[in-house]
VOBA-1610 file (N, C-alpha, C; in pm, whole numbers, padded with zeros to 5 digits, always signed):
BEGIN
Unk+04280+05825+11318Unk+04342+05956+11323Unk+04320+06020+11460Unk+04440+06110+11511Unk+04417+06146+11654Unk+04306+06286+11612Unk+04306+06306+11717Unk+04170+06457+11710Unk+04271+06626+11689Unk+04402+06584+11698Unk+04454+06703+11660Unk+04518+06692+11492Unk+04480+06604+11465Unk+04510+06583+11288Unk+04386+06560+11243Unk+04325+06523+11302Unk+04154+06515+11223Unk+04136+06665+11170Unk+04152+06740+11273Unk+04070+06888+11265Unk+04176+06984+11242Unk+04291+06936+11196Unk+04419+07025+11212Unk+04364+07123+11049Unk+04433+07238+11083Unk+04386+07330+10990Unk+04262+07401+10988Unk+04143+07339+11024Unk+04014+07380+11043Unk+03956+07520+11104Unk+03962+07620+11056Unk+03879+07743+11091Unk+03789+07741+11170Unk+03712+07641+11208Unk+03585+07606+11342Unk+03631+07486+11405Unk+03560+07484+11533Unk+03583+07402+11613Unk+03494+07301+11605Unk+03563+07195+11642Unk+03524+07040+11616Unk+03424+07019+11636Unk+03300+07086+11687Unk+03152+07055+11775Unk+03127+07121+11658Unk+03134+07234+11620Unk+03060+07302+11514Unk+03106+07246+11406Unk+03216+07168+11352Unk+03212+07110+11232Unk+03123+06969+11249Unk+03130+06892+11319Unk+03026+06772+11372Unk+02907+06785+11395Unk+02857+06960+11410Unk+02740+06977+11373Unk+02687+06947+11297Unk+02732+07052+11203Unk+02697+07029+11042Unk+02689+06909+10982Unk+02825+06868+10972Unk+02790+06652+10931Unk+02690+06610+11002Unk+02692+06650+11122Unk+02552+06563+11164Unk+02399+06580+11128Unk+02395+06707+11121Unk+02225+06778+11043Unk+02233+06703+10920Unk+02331+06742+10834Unk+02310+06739+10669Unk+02302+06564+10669Unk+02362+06497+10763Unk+02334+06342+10737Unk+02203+06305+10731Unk+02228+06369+10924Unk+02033+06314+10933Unk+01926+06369+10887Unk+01894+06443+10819Unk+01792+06530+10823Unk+01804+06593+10686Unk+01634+06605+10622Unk+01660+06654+10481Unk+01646+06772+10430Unk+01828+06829+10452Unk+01864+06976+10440Unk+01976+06982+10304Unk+01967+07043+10293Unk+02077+07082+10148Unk+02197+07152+10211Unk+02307+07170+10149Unk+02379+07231+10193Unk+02372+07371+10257Unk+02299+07453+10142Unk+02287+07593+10157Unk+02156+07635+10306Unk+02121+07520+10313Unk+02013+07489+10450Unk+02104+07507+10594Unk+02147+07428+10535Unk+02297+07412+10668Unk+02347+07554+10722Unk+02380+07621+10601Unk+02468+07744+10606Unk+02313+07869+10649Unk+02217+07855+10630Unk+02137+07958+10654Unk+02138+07903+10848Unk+02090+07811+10829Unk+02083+07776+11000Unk+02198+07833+11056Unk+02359+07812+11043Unk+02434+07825+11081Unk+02442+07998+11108Unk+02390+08066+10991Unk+02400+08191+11018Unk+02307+08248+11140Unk+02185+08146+11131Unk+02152+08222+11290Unk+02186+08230+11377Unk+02307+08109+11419Unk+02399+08144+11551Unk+02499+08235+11523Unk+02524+08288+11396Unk+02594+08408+11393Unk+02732+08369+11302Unk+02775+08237+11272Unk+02852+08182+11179Unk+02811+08187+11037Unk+02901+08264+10942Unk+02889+08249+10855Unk+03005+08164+10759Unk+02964+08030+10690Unk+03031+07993+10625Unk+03016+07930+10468Unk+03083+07916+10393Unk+02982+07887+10280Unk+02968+07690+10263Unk+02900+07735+10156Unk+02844+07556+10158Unk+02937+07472+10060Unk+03014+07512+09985Unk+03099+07439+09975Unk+03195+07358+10093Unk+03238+07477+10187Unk+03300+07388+10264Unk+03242+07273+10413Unk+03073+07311+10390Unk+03033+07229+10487Unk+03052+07071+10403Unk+03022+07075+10263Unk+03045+07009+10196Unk+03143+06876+10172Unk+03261+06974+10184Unk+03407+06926+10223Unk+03413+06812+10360Unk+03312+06927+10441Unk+03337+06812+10585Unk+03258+06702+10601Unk+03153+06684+10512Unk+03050+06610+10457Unk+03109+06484+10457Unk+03228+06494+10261Unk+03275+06404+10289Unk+03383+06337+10309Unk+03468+06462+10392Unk+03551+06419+10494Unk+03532+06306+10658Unk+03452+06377+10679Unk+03375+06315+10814Unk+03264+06215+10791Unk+03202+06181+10717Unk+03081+06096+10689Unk+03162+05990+10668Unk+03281+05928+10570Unk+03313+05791+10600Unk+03363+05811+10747Unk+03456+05865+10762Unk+03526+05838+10941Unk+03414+05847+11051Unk+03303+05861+11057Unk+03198+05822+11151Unk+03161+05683+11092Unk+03154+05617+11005Unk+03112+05531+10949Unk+03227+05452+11026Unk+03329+05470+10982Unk+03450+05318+11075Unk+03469+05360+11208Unk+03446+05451+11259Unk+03493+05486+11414Unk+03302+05403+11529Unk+03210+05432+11439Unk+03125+05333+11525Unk+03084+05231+11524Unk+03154+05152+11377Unk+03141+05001+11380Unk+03211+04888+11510Unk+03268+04976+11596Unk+03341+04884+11673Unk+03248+04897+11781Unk+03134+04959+11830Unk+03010+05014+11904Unk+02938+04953+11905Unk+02890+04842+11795Unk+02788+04791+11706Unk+02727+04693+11785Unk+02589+04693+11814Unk+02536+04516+11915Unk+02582+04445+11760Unk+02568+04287+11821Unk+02591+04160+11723Unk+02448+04175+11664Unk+02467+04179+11533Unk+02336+04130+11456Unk+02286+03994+11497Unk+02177+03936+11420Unk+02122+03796+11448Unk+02175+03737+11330Unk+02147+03607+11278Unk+02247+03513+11166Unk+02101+03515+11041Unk+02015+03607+11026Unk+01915+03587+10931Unk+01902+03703+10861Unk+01997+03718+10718Unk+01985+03836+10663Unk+01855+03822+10589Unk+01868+03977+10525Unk+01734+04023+10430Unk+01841+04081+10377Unk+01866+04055+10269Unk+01943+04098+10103Unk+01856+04184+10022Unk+01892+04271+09936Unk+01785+04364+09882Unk+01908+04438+09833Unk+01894+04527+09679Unk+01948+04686+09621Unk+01901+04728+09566Unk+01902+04871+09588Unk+01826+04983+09553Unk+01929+05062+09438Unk+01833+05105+09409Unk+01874+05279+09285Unk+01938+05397+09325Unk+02059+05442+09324Unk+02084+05536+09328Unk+02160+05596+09229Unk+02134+05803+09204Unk+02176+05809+09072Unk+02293+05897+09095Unk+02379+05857+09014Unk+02486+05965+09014Unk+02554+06003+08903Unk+02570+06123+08889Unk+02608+06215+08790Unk+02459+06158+08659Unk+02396+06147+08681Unk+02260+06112+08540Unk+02311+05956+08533Unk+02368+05885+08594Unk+02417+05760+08590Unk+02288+05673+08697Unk+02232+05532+08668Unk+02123+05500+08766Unk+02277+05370+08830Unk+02337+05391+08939Unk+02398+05252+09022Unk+02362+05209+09110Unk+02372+05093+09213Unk+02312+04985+09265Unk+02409+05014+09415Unk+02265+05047+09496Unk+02291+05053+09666Unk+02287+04903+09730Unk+02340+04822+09703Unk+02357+04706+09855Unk+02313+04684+09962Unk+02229+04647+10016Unk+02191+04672+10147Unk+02165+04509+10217Unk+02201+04508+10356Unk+02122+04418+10417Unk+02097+04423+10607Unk+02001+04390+10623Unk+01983+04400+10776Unk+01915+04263+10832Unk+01894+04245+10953Unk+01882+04135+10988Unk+01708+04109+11031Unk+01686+04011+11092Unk+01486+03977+11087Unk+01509+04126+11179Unk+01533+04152+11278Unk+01522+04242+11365Unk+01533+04417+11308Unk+01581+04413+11142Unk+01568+04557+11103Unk+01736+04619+11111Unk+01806+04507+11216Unk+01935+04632+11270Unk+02026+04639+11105Unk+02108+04726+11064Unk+02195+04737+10948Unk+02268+04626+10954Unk+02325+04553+10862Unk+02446+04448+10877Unk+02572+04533+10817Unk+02571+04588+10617Unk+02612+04651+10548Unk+02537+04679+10482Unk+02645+04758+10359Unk+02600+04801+10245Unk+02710+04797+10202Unk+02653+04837+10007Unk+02761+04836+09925Unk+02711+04902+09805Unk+02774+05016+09751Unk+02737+05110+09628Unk+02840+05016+09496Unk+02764+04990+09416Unk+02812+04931+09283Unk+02808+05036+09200Unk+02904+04994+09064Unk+02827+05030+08949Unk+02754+04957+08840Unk+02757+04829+08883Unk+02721+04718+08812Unk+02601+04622+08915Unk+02485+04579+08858Unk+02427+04455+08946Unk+02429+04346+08849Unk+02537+04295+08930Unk+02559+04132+08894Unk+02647+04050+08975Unk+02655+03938+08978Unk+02734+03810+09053Unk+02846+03924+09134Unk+02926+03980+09093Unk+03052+04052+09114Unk+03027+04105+09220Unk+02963+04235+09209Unk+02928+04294+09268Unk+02856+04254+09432Unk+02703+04149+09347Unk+02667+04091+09509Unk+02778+04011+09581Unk+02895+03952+09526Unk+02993+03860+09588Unk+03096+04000+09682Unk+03100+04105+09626Unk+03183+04228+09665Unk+03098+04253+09802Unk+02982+04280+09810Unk+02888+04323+09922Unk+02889+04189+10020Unk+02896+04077+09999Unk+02871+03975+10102Unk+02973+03910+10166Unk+03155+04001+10102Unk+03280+03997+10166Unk+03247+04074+10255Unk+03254+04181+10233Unk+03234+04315+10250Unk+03177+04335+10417Unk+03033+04271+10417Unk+02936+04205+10510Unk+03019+04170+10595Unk+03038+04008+10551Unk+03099+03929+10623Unk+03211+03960+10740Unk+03297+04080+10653Unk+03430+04112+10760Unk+03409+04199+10878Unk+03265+04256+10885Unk+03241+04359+10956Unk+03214+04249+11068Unk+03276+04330+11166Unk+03316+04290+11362Unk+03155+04243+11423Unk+03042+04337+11383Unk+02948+04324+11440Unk+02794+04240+11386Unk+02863+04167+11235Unk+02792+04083+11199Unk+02800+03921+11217Unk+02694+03892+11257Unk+02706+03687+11293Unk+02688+03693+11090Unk+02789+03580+11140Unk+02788+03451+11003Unk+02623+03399+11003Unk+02563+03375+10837Unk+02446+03420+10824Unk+02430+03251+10826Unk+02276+03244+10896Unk+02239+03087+10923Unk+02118+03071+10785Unk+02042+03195+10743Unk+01977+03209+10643Unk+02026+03301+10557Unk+01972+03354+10431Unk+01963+03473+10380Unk+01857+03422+10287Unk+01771+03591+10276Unk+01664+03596+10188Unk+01710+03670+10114Unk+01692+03700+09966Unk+01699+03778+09872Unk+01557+03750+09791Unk+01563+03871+09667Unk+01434+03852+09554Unk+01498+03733+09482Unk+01449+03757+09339Unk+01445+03681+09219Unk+01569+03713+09169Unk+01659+03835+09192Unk+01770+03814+09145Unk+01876+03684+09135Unk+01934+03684+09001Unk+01974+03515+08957Unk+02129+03520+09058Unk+02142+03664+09062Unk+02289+03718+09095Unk+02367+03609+09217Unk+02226+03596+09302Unk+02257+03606+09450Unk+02331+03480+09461Unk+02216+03371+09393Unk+02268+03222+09444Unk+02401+03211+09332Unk+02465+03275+09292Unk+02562+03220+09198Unk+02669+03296+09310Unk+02698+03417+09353Unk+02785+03515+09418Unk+02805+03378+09544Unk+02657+03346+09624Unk+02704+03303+09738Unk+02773+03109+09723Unk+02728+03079+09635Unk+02762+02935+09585Unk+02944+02991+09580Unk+02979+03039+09530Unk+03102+03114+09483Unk+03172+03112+09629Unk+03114+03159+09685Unk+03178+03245+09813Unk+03211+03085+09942Unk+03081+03023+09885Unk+03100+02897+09966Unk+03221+02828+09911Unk+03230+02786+09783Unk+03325+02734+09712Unk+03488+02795+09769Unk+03456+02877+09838Unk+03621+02962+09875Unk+03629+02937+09983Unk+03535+02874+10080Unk+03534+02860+10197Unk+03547+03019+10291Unk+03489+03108+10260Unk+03438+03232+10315Unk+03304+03265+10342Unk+03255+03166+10347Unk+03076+03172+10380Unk+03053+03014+10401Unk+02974+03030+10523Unk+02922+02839+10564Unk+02884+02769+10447Unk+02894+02626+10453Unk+02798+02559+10335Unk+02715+02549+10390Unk+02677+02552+10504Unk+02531+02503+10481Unk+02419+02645+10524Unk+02440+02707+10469Unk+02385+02850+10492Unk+02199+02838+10404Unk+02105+02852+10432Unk+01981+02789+10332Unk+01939+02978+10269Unk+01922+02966+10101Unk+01909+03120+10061Unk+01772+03052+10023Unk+01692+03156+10053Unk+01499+03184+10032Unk+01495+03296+09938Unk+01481+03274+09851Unk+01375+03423+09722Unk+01267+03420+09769Unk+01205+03449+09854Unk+01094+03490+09869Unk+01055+03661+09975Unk+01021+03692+09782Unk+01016+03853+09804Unk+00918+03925+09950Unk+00841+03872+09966Unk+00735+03927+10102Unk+00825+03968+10222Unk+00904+03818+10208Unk+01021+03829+10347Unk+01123+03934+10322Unk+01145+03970+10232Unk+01199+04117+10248Unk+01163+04269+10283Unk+01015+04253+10304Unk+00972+04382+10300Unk+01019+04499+10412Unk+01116+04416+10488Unk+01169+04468+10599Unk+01340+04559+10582Unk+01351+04503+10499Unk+01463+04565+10421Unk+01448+04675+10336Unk+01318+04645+10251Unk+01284+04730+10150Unk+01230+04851+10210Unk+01167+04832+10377Unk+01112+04932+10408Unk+01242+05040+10456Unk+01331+05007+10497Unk+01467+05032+10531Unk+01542+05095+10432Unk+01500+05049+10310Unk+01593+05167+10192Unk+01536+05282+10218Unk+01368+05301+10288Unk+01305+05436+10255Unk+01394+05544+10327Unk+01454+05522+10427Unk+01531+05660+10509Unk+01607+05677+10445Unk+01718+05575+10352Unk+01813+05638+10279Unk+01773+05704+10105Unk+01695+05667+10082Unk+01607+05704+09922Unk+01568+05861+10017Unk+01505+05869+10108Unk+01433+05957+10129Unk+01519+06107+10166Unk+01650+06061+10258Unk+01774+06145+10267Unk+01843+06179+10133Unk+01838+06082+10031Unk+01919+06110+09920Unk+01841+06217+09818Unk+01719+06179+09804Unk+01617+06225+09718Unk+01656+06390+09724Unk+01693+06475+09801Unk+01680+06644+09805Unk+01803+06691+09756Unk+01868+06549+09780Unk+02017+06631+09731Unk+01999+06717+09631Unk+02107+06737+09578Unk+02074+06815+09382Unk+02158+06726+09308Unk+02185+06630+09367Unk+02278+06507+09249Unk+02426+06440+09331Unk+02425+06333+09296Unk+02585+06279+09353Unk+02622+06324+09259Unk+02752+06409+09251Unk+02876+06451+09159Unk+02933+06322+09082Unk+02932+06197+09207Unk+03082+06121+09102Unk+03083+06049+09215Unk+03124+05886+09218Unk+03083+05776+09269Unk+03191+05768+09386Unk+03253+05862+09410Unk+03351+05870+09539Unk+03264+05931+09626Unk+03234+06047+09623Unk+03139+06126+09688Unk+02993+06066+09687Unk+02960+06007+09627Unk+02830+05908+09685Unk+02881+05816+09799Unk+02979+05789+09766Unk+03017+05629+09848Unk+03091+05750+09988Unk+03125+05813+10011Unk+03149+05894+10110Unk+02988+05950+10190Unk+02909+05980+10108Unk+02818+06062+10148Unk+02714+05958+10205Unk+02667+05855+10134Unk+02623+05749+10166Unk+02663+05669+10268Unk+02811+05655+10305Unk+02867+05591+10421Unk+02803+05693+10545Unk+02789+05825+10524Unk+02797+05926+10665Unk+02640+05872+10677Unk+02551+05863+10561Unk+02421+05855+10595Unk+02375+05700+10677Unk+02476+05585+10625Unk+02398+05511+10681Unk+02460+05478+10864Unk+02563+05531+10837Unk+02594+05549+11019Unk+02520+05628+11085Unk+02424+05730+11058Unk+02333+05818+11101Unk+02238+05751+11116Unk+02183+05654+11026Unk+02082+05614+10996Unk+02086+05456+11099Unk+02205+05415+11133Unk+02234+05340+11228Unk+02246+05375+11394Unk+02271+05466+11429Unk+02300+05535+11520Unk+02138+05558+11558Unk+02032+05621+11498Unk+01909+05658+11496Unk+01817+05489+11535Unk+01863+05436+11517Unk+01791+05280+11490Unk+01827+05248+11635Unk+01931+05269+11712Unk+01963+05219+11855Unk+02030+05087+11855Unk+02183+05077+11721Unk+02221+04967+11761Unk+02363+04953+11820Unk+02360+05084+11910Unk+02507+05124+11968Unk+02496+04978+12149Unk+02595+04984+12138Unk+02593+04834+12243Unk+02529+04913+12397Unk+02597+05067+12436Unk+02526+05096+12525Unk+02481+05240+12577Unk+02434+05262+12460Unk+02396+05411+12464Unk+02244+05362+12405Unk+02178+05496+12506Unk+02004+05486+12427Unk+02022+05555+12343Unk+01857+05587+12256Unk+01799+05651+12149Unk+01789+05819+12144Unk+01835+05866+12288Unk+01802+06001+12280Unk+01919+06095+12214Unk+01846+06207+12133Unk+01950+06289+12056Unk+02059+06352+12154Unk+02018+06371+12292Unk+02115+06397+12371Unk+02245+06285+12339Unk+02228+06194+12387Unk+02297+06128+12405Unk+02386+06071+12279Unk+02302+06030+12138Unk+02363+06023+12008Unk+02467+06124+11999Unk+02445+06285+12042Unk+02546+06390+12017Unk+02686+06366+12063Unk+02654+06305+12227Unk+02758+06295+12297Unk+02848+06174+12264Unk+02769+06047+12218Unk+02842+05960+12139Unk+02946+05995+12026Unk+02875+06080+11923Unk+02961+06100+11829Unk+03065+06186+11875Unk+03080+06276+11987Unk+03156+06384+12032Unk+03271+06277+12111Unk+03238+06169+12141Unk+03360+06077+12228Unk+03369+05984+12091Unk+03337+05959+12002Unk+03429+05894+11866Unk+03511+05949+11807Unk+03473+06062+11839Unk+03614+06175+11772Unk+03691+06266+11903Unk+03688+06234+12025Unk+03804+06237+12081Unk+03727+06419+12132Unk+03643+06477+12096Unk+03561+06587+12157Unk+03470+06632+12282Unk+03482+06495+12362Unk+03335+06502+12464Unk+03432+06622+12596Unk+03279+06681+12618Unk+03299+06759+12729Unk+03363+06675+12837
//
């Protein structure tokens, strides 16, 4: 989308709406947090509609910096987590490489074969992931049946070697903690669109923070100005 249809209609200007998505991603604020901060620069708006831009803007940062992305390494760490929505408990996807960097993710409502085979397309098509030379997962039975599957289609190497051995994940598992830990204050996912929106903005934040942009450093200066030239805003 160009930057005069992104923001077309919008009552604030594009830095101050990219504000907001950007606090409420990174950082564990609630909506109505957002809107008190905001009032100290003298803006008053309500929190429904920071809301709106939440998850309006949280997937479209999510596809506008995958094309940014360094190449992962070919040795995933497989792992999913809990997340709840609407009083519902569904299944976060995750995987990153020996080095920690994100590969994907994938919000289910189901953990089984399906699902892990949905996340390791999913994976696979993204620009900035190598074709996997290992993968580790737990004890889940899911994994080796999804990827046997996937080989059988000729969409994943045969000779790819999968390890259950849980220790070797702890690097992954430590990696759900920023997103468990961002999700945890919310007051609830509404409904599995808006998780999967809200969750996309978080883990591009949560990627961006990690330093795996091809040539931008770690400083918040500079993260700002990144996201301000993905959306067509830089000074």
């Amino acid at each position: 989308m160009e930057k005069q249809n992104l923001f077309k209609w919008k009552h604030y200007q594009p830095d101050i709406i990219l504000l907001t998505v950007r606090w409420y991603l990174r950082y564990n604020l609630s909506f109505r947090d957002v809107v008190e901060m905001m009032e100290e620069r003298g803006l008053a708006m309500a929190h429904t509609t920071i809301m709106r831009w939440v998850h309006q803007y949280g997937p479209e940062l999510d596809k506008r910096v995958r094309p940014h992305l360094k190449q992962t390494n070919d040795s995933w760490r497989v792992d999913e987590t809990y997340v709840k929505v609407k009083t519902q408990w569904m299944y976060l996807y995750r995987a990153v490489d020996s080095k920690g960097n994100t590969i994907d993710f994938y919000l289910s409502k189901t953990r089984d074969y399906k699902a892990a085979k949905c996340f390791f397309k999913k994976a696979l098509r993204s620009l900035h992931v190598s074709k996997p030379r290992v993968i580790t997962v737990d004890k889940n039975p899911a994994y080796p049946i999804a990827i046997k599957e996937l080989k059988n289609e000729k969409k994943m190497p045969v000779g790819i070697q999968i390890r259950q051995v849980k220790y070797l994940n702890n690097i992954v598992e430590q990696d759900h903690r920023f997103i468990k830990k961002r999700i945890r204050p919310m007051l609830g996912l509404k409904s599995f669109q808006t998780a999967t929106s809200i969750i996309s903005g978080i883990e591009a934040m949560h990627i961006i923070k990690k330093g795996q942009l091809t040539s931008w450093n770690q400083s918040v200066q500079n993260q700002v100005k990144f996201i301000h030239q993905l959306f067509g805003i830089a000074a």
